[in-house]
C-alpha positions as CSV (number, residue, x, y, z in Angstrom):
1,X,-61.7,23.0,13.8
2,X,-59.9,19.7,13.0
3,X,-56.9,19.4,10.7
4,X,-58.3,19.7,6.9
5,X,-57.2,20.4,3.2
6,X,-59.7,21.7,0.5
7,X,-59.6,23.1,-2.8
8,X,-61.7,26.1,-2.4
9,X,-60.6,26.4,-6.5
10,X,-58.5,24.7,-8.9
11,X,-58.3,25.2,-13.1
12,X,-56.6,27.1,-15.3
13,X,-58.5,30.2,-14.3
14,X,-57.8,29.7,-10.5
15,X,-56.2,28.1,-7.9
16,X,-56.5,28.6,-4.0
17,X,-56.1,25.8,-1.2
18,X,-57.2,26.1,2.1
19,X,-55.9,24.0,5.1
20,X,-55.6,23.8,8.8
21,X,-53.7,22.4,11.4
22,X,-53.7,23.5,15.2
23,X,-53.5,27.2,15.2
24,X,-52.5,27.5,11.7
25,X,-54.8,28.4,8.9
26,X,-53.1,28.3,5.4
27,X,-53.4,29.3,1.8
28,X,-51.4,27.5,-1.2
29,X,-52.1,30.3,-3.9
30,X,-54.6,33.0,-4.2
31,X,-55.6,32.8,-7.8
32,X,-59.2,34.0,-7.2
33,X,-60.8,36.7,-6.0
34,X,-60.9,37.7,-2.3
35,X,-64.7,37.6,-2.2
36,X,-64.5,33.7,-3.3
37,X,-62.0,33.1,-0.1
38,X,-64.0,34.5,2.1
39,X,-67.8,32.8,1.1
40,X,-65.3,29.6,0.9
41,X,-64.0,29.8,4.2
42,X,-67.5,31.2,6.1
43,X,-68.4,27.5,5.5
44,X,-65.6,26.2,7.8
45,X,-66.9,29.0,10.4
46,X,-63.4,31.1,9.3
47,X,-62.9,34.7,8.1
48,X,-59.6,36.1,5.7
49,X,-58.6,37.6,9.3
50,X,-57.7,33.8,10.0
51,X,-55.7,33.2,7.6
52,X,-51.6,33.6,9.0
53,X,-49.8,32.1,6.6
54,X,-49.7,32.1,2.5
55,X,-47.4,29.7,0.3
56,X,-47.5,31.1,-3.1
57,X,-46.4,28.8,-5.3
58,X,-45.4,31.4,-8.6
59,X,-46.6,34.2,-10.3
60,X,-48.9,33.5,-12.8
61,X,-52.4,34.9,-12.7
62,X,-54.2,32.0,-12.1
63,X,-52.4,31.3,-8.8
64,X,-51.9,35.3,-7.5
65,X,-55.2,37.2,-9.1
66,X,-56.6,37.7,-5.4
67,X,-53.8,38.1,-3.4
68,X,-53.7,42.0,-3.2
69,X,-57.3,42.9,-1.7
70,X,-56.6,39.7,0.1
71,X,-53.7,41.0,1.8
72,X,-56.1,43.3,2.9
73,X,-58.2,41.5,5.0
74,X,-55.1,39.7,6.8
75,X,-51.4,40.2,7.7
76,X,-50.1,36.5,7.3
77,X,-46.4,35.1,6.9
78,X,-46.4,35.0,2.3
79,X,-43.5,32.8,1.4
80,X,-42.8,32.7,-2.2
81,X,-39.7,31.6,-3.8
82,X,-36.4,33.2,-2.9
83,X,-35.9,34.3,-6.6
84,X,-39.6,36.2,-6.8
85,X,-39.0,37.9,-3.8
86,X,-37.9,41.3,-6.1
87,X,-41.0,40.7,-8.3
88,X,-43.5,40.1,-5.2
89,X,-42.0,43.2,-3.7
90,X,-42.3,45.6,-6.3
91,X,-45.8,44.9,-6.9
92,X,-47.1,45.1,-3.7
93,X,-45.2,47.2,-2.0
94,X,-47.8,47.8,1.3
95,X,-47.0,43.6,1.8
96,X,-44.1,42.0,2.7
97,X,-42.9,38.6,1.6
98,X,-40.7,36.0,2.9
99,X,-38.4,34.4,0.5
100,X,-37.9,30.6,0.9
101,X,-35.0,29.3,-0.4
102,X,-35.5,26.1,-2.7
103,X,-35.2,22.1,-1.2
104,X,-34.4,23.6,2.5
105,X,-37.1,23.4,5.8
106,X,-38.9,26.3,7.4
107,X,-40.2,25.8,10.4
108,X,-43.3,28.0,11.1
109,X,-45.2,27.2,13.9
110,X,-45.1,23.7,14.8
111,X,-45.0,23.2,11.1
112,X,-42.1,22.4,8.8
113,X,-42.2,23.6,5.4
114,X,-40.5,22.8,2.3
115,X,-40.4,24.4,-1.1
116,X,-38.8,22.6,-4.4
117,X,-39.3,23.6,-7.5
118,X,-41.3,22.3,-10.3
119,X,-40.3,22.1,-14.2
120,X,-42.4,25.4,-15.6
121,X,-42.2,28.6,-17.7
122,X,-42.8,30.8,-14.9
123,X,-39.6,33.2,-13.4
124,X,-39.8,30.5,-11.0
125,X,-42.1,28.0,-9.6
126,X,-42.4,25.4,-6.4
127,X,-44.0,22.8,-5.2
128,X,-44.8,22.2,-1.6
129,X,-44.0,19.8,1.8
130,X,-46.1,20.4,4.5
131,X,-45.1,18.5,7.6
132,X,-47.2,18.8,10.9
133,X,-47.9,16.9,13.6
134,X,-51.1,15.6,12.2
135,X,-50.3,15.0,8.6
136,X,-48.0,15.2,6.0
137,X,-48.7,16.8,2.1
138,X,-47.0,17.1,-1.1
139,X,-48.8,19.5,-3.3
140,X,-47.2,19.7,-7.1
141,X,-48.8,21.3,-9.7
142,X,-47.8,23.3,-12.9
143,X,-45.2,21.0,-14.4
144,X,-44.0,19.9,-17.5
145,X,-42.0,16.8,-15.7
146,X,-41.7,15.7,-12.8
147,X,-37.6,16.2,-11.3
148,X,-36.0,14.1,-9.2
149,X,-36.5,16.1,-6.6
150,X,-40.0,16.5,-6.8
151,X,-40.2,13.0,-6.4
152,X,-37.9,13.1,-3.6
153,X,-39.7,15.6,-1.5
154,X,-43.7,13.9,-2.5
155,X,-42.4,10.3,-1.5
156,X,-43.6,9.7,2.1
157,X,-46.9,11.8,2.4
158,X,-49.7,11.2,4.3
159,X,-51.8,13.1,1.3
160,X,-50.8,14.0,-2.3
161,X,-52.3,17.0,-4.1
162,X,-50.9,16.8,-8.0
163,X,-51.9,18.0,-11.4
164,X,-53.6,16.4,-13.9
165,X,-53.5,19.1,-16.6
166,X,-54.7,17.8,-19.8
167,X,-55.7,14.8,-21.9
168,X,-52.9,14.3,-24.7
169,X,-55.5,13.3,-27.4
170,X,-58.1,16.6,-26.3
171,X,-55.6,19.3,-26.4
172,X,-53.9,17.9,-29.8
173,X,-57.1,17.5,-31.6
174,X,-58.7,20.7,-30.1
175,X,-59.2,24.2,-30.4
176,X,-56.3,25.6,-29.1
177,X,-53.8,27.1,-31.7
178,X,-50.1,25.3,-32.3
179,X,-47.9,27.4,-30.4
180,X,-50.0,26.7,-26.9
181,X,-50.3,23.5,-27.6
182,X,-46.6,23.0,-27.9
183,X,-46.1,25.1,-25.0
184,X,-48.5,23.0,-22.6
185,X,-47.4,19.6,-23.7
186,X,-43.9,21.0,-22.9
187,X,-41.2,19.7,-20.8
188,X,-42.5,23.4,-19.1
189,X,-45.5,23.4,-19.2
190,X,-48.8,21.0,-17.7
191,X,-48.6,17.4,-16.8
192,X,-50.9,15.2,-18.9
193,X,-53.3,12.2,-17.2
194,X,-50.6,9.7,-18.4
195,X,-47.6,11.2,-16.9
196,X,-49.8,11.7,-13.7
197,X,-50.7,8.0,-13.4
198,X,-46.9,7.8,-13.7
199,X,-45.7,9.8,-11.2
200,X,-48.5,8.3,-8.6
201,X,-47.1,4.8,-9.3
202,X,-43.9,6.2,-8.9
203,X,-44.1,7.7,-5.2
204,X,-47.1,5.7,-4.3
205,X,-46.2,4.1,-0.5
206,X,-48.4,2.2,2.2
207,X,-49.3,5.2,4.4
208,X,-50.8,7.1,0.9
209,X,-54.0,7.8,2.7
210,X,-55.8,9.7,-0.7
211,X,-54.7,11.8,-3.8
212,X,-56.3,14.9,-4.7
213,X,-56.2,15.1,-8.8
214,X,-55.4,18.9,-9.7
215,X,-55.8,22.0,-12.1
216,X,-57.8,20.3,-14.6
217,X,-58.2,22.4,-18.1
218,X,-61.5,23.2,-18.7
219,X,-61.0,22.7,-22.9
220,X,-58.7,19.7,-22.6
221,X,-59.5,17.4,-20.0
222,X,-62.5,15.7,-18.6
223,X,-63.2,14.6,-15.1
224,X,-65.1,11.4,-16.2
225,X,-61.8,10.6,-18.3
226,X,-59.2,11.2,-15.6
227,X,-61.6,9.3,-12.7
228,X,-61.8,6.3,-15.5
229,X,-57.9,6.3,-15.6
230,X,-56.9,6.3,-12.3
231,X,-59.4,4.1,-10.5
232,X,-58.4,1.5,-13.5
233,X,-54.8,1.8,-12.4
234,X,-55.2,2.2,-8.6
235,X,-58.0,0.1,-7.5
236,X,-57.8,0.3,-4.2
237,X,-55.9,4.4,-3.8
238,X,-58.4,7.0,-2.9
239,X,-59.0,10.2,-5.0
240,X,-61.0,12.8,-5.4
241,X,-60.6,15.4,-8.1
242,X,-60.6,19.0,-7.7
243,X,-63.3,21.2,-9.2
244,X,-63.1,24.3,-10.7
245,X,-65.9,26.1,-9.0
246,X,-66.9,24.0,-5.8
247,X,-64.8,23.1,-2.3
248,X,-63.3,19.8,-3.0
249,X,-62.4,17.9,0.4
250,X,-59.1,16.2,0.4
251,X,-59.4,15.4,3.9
């Protein structure tokens, strides 16, 4: 199997990303359930045994939900960051987890990997470099605002996985009651469609071969709206825009 990157998942109720390089077959989260993984990766002729190495990028549910029977089925490297090593630990004692300290390569493989963290209300939560021989990926999601060193460590990718959250207008004239809408429009919370465009424009190089659009919110965002926003800004920048219940192909 040739190098890939899919979104087996990716909402509010779920996130897992599935990639390959060489002899390594990777997960960035586990926030569904086992039995999705494994339907998901039978179509890419894989099984969970495959799978030796997980990046988990913090510990809310919708990133994590699936990780215990799926630890299971496999006995990968799980790197987490350094602080949620305790927490990772205590509730799963039968794993073990490798705590990566923040802004610092590991070198796994023939792989270099970097963690940085990202602006959220979690105990702590990172964002991820993935450098290989055949590609290089920043994957950011879960943000409130982009730090300087998120910028830092996305600038010069091959690929660019990032959220798109929310549309301002839908979450402030929804449903949702005050106090979560304050908390997702936080400086802690979920990027909106704006501050995405911003951030592409921001880090956006020659070599950007195509930008995977993340964790949409099913309630306040629409895929129609954030395909409108960014093919109107960048013409001539692939994207594709992860869905919440099929395999979305990055590359």
């Amino acid at each position: 199997m040739s190098s890939t990157f899919v979104s087996l998942s990716s909402s509010s109720s779920g996130n897992c990303f599935l990639w390959r390089s060489g002899s390594i077959c990777g997960l960035i989260d586990a926030g569904i359930s086992a039995k999705r993984v494994e339907i998901a990766m039978d179509q890419f002729g894989l099984k969970p045994c495959d799978i030796n190495l997980i990046m988990i990028t913090h510990e809310h549910s919708d990133h994590i939900a699936g990780l215990k029977v799926l630890l299971k089925r496999c006995s990968p490297l799980v790197l987490v960051p350094e602080s949620l090593t305790g927490f990772f630990a205590s509730e799963y004692p039968d794993s073990s987890f490798h705590g990566l300290p923040a802004h610092e390569g590991f070198s796994f493989e023939n792989l270099t990997i970097t963690g940085f963290r990202n602006h959220h209300d979690a105990k702590a939560c990172y964002g991820y470099r993935l450098d290989t021989p055949d590609f290089s990926l920043g994957h950011a999601t879960d943000m409130g605002k982009p730090a300087v060193h998120t910028r830092h460590f996305l600038k010069g990718t091959d690929y660019l996985v990032v959220e798109s959250n929310y549309d301002r207008k839908m979450l402030l004239t929804g449903s949702y009651p005050y106090y979560l809408k304050r908390r997702i429009a936080s400086a802690l919370g979920h990027l909106d469609n704006d501050l995405t465009l911003r951030l592409v424009e921001e880090i956006r190089h020659q070599g950007l071969k195509r930008v995977m659009l993340a964790h949409l919110s099913q309630e306040n965002n629409d895929p129609k709206i954030v395909s409108g926003k960014f093919s109107s800004r960048f013409a001539d920048l692939p994207f594709t825009i992860a869905s919440r219940n099929e395999i979305t192909v990055l590359f």
